[in-house]
N, C-alpha and C positions, 0 to 999 in steps of 0.2 A: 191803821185801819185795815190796810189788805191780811194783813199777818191773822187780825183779828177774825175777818171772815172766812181765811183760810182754817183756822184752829175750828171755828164753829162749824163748818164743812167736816171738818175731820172726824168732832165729834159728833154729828148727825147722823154720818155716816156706820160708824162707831156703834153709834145707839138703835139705828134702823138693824143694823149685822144682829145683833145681838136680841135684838127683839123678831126676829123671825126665825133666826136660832129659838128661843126660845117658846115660841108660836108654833112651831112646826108638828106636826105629827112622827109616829110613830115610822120606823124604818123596819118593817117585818122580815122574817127570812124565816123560812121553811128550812129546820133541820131534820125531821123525820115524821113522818108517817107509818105505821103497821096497824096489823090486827091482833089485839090478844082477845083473843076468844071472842066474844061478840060483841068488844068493844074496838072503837077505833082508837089508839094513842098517837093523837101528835104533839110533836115539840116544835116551839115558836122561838125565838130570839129577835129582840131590840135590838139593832143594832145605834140605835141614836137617844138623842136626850130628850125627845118629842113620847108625850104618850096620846095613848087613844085605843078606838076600837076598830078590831081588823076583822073581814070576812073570811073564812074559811069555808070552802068550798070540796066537799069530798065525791067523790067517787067510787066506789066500788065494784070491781068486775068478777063475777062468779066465775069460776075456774070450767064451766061448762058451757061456759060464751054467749047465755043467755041478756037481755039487758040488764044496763047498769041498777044500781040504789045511788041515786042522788041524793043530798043530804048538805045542809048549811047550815051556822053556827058562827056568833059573835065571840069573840073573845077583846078583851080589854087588856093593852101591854102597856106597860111601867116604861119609864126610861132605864137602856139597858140592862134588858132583865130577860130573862128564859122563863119557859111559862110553857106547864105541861098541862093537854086536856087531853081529858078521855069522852070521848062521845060516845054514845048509844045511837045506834042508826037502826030503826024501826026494821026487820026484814032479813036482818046481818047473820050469819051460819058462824063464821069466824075463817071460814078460807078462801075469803076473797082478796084479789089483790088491790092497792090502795093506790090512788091517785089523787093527788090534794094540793090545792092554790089557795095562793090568799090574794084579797083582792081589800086597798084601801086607797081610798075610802071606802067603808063596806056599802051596796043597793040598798 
């Protein structure tokens, strides 16, 4: 009888790991940020087997220190997968410099 409920412990447990493994979301990571031309390019990376939708949140600072262009944008990541966007950012010259986070769960 112990042995039994020991095993079904094991497995609950077993199956609980595995089902929030597999429930989880998306592990984002910022690999790059620039400007080409008056587009913003960034690169995202999964790092995990969770997918979903991640916030990105940009910045950009004119080279003559006037204020920023703010600017946010959804993107949707795969399990372990890289994933390149180009954003249009209303305002954008193309020589500003980039600052950019990601926030998940996105607001």
């Amino acid at each position: 009888m112990k042995r039994a409920l020991v095993l079904f412990a094991i497995g609950a447990l077993a199956a609980g790991a595995l089902w929030v493994r597999g429930c989880s979301g998306p592990t984002p990571r910022l690999l790059q940020a620039r400007m080409r031309g008056p587009l913003v390019e960034v690169v995202l990376e999964n790092d995990s087997a969770g997918e979903g939708v991640v916030q990105v949140d940009l910045r950009l600072h004119p080279p003559d220190g006037g204020p920023p262009l703010v600017h946010s944008e959804h993107a949707r990541l795969q399990p372990h997968d890289r994933s390149r966007l180009t954003i249009k950012v209303e305002g954008a010259r193309g020589d500003e410099s980039v600052e950019a986070a990601l926030d998940y769960p996105p607001r």
